[in-house]
MARKEBA-635668 format. One line per 5 residues: number of its first residue (from 1); their letters; for each residue x, y negated, z of C-alpha. Coordinates in steps of 0.02 Angstrom, whole numbers, plus 50000, padded with zeros to 5 digits. Example, Ala and Ser with C-alpha at 12.3 -4.5 7.8 and 13.67 -1.06 7.14 Angstrom:
// residues 2
1	as	50615/50225/50390  50684/50053/50357;
END
This chain:
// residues 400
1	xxxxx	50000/50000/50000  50075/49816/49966  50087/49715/50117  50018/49543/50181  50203/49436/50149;
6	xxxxx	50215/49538/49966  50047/49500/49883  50044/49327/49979  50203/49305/49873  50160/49381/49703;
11	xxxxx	49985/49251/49720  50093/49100/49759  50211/49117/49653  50101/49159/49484  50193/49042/49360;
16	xxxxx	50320/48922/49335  50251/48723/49357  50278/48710/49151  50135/48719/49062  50194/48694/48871;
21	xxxxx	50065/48764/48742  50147/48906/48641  50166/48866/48448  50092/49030/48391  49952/49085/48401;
26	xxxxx	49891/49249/48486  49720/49353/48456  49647/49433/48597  49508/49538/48575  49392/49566/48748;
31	xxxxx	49314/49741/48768  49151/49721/48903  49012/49861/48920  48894/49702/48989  48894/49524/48944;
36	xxxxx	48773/49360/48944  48639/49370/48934  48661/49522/49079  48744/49443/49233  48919/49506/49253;
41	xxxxx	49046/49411/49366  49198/49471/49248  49090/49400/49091  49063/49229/49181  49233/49220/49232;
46	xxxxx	49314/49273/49057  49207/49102/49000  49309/49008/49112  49469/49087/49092  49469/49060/48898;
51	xxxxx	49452/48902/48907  49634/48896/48976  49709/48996/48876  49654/48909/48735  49795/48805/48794;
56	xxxxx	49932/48917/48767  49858/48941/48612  49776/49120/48647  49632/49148/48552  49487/49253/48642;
61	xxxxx	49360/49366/48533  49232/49480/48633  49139/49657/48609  49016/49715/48707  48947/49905/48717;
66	xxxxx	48789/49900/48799  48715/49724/48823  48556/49689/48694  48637/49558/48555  48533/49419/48605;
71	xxxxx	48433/49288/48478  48551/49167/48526  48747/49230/48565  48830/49118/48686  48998/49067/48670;
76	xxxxx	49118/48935/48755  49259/48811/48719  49384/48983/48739  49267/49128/48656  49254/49104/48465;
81	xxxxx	49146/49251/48424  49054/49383/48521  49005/49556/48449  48864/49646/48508  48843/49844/48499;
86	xxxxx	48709/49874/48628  48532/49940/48553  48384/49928/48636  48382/50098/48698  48549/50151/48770;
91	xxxxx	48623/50275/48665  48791/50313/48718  48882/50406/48601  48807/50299/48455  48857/50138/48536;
96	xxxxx	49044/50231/48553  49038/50314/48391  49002/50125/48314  49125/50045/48393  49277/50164/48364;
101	xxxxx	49239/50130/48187  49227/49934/48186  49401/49940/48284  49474/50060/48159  49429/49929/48023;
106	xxxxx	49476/49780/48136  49597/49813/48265  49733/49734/48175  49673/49572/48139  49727/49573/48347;
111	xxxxx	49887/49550/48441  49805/49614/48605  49662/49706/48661  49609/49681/48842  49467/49815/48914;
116	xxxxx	49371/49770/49084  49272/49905/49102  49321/50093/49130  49248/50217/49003  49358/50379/48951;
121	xxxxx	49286/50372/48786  49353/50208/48786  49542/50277/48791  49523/50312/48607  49508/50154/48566;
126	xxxxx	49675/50122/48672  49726/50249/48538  49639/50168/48384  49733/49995/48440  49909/50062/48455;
131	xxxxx	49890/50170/48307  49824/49976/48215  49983/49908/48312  49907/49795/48437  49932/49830/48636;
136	xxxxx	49820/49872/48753  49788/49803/48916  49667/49868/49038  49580/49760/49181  49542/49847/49381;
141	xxxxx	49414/49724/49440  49323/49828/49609  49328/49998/49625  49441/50045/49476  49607/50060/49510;
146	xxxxx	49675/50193/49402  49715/50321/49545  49532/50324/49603  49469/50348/49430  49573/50499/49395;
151	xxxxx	49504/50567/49566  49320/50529/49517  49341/50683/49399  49363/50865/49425  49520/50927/49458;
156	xxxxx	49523/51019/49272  49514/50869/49207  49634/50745/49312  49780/50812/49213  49716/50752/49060;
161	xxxxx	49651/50601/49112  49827/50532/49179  49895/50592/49007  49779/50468/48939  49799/50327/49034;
166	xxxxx	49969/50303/48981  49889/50239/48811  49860/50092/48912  50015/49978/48909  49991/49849/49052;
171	xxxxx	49872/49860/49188  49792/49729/49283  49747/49725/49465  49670/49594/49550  49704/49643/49720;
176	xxxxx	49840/49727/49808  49732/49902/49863  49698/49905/49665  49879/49866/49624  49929/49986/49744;
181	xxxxx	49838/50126/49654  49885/50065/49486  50070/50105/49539  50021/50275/49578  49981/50311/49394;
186	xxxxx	50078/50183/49290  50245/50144/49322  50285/49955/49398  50327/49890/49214  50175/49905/49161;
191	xxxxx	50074/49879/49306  50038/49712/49360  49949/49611/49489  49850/49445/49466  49736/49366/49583;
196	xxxxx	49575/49279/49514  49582/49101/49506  49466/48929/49499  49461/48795/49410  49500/48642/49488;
201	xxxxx	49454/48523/49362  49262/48482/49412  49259/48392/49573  49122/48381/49710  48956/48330/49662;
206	xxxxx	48837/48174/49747  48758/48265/49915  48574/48271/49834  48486/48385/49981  48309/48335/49908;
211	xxxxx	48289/48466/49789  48284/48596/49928  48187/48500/50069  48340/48468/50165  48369/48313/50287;
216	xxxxx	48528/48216/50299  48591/48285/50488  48555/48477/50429  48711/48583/50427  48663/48676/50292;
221	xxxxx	48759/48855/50263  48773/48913/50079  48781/49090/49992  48824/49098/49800  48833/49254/49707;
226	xxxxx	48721/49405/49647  48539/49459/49757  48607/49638/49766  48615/49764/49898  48818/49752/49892;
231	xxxxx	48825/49573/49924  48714/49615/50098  48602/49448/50077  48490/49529/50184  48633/49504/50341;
236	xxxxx	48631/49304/50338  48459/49330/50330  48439/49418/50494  48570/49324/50577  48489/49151/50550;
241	xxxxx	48388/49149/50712  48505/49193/50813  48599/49060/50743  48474/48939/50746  48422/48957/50919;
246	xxxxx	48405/48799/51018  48313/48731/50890  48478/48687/50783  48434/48584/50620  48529/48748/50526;
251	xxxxx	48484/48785/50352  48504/48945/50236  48527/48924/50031  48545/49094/49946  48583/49054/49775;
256	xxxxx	48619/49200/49643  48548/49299/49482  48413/49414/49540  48496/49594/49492  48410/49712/49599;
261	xxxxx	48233/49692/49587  48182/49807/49755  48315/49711/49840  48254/49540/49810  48077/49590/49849;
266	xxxxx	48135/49650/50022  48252/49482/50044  48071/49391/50017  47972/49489/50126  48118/49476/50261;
271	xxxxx	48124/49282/50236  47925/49283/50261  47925/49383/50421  48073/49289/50495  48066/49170/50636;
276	xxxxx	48135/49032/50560  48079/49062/50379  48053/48864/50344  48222/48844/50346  48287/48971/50216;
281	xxxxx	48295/48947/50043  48312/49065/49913  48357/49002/49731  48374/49088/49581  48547/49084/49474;
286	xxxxx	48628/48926/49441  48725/48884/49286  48826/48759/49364  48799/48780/49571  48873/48627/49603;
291	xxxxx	48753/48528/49655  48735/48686/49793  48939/48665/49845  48890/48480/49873  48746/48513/49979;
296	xxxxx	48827/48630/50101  48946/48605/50244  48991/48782/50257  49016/48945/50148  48942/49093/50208;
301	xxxxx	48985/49271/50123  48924/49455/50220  48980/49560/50055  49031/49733/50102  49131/49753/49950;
306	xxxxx	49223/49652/49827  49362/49649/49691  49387/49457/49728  49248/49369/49791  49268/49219/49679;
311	xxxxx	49154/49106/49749  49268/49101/49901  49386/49004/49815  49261/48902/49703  49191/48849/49872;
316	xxxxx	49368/48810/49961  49410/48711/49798  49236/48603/49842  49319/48586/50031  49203/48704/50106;
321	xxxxx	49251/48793/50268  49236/48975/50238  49150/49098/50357  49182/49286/50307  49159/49467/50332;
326	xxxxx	49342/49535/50337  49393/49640/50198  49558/49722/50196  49678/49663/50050  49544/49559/49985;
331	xxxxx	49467/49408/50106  49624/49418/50221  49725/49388/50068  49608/49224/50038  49567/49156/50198;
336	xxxxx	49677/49109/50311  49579/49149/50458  49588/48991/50601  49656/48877/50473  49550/48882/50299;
341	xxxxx	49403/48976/50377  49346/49118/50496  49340/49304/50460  49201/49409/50555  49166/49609/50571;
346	xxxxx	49022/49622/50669  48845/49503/50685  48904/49448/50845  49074/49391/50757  48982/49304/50613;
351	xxxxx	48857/49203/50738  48987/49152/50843  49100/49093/50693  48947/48992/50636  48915/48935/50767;
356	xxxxx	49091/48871/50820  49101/48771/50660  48896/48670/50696  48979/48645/50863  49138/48536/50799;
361	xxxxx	49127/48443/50652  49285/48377/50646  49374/48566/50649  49236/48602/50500  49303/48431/50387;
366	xxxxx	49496/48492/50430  49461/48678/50378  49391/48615/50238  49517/48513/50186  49641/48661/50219;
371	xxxxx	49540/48772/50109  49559/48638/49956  49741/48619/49979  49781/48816/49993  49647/48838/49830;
376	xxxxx	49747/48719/49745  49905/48794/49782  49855/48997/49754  49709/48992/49623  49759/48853/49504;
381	xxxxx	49650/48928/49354  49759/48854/49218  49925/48987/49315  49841/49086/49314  49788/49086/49125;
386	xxxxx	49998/49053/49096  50008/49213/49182  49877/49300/49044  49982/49220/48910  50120/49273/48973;
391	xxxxx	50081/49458/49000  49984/49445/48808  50156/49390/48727  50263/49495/48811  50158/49641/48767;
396	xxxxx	50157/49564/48583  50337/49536/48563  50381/49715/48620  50434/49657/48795  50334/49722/48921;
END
């Protein structure tokens, strides 16, 4: 496993301070099974990412296997063109046998071809690029690194499987636990570690509480990400009374795509029966949740497991004291826990960590301002993109 000090390192250290645009171009090609208009964190933050590397002068095409091509595709400043394979009944092999055969006729009109999503029938198109001469690179985003894939099959098949990954010529992790089981498949050459990142570019909104009924001396707590039964909305949820009690002006905003319909419909009827139900507000996703950063005083986050948890730093960027369920080699990596924000394990943690925040504004402005500074110093978006670049030419040129 990497330690604390060495992945504090390799995410502080992510690029040299030069940022001078490469003359030649690159083509990257961007293999997703899901894309807009489904809701996929990766998706979202590919949008953002591109636009970066557009600046190094990396040029970012996308497929996608499953999603439904929409009436109208949606593409960015960074994604020219996006390719839809999906049908509107899910037909896997058709969907694979289809897309083997576009890359066969188009795989070398592309320097690099970056996969972030694990399918094995997906190897032969690791296959299809090399044989097209482009490289390969291969994205571990959650639960993915490559040694707990191989063990997700039977142990006939393992063999094979790490035969196959070593089609794949750079790996990806975005956390040390992945990284950590990357190694155990792929040597260290090829397997590399690079944290998420935000960009720092839009700044904090005009505090415009109207919209969601608040009043100017609420402390208002924010959530952002997806109404699923992973992100464990439901815990702020049944925490807010306690944390309320004493009649504190304390508000909960839950805003996120809807992606598991039973789940949202229990978050509702929870909300409804709950004490204090006035004073939480659920709201559906947000293109640009800005306005939702600028409204809170504090970031709230109960997830019981993540890749990243990019909102964390999208909220520290806003200078937004954090309060956290601890995650191993993910949030402790993040946070710095008494100094950007607070890490929790249990309720009683989390209401107490709340709670100590309400109880000194001038700790909660300080954290805040902590939480901007380290953001700005770990999670610059454009390094990280040099880093991408970096890793695409390399690959390109034979290097890596």
């Amino acid at each position: 496993m990497v330690g604390k000090a060495e992945a504090m390192s390799s995410i502080k250290k992510i690029a040299p301070p030069v940022f001078d645009a490469p003359v030649t171009p690159l083509n990257v090609l961007h293999v997703f099974r899901y894309f807009r208009p489904d809701f996929t964190g990766e998706g979202l933050y590919l949008e953002k990412l591109a636009r970066h590397l557009a600046a190094f002068a990396v040029r970012s095409d996308v497929v996608v296997g499953c999603t439904r091509a929409p009436q109208v595709v949606h593409t960015t400043d960074g994604v020219r063109r996006v390719r839809f394979f999906g049908q509107g009944v899910y037909r896997p092999l058709r969907i694979q046998l289809r897309m083997m055969l576009w890359f066969a006729i188009n795989a070398r009109s592309y320097d690099v071809v970056h996969f972030h999503a694990f399918v094995d029938r997906l190897l032969l198109l690791h296959l299809i690029a090399r044989l097209s001469g482009c490289r390969t690179v291969h994205s571990c985003t959650l639960d993915d690194g490559l040694a707990s894939v191989v063990l997700g099959y039977r142990p006939l098949y393992r063999p094979f499987l790490r035969r196959m990954c070593k089609l794949i010529d750079a790996v990806v992790a975005i956390n040390p636990k992945l990284h950590a089981e990357n190694l155990e498949v792929l040597p260290a050459a090829r397997s590399w570690l690079i944290p998420q990142g935000v960009d720092l570019s839009p700044v904090k909104g005009e505090r415009d509480r109207g919209r969601w009924g608040f009043r100017r001396d609420d402390i208002v707590l924010l959530f952002v990400g997806g109404m699923c039964a992973r992100k464990d909305v439901m815990f702020l949820i049944e925490n807010h009374a306690a944390i309320r009690a004493g009649n504190l002006p304390v508000k909960l905003l839950l805003v996120g795509p809807h992606l598991e319909h039973d789940y949202v419909e229990s978050l509702r009827l929870a909300i409804a029966g709950s004490p204090c139900a006035a004073d939480i507000v659920m709201q559906d996703y947000m293109d640009d949740p800005s306005p939702a950063y600028a409204a809170a005083d504090m970031f709230v986050f109960a997830s019981g497991k993540e890749g990243f948890g990019n909102v964390l730093i999208e909220a520290m960027a806003l200078t937004l004291p954090i309060v956290s369920r601890r995650l191993p080699g993910v949030t402790d990596l993040i946070i710095d826990d008494g100094d950007t924000g607070l890490l929790f394990e249990t309720a009683t943690g989390y209401q107490n960590a709340v709670r100590t925040l309400i109880a000194d504004p001038e700790r909660r402005l300080a954290m805040g301002r902590a939480a901007a500074e380290a953001a700005r110093e770990r999670f610059d978006l454009s390094k990280i993109a040099r880093r991408y670049s970096d890793l695409y030419r390399d690959l390109a040129a034979g290097r890596a």
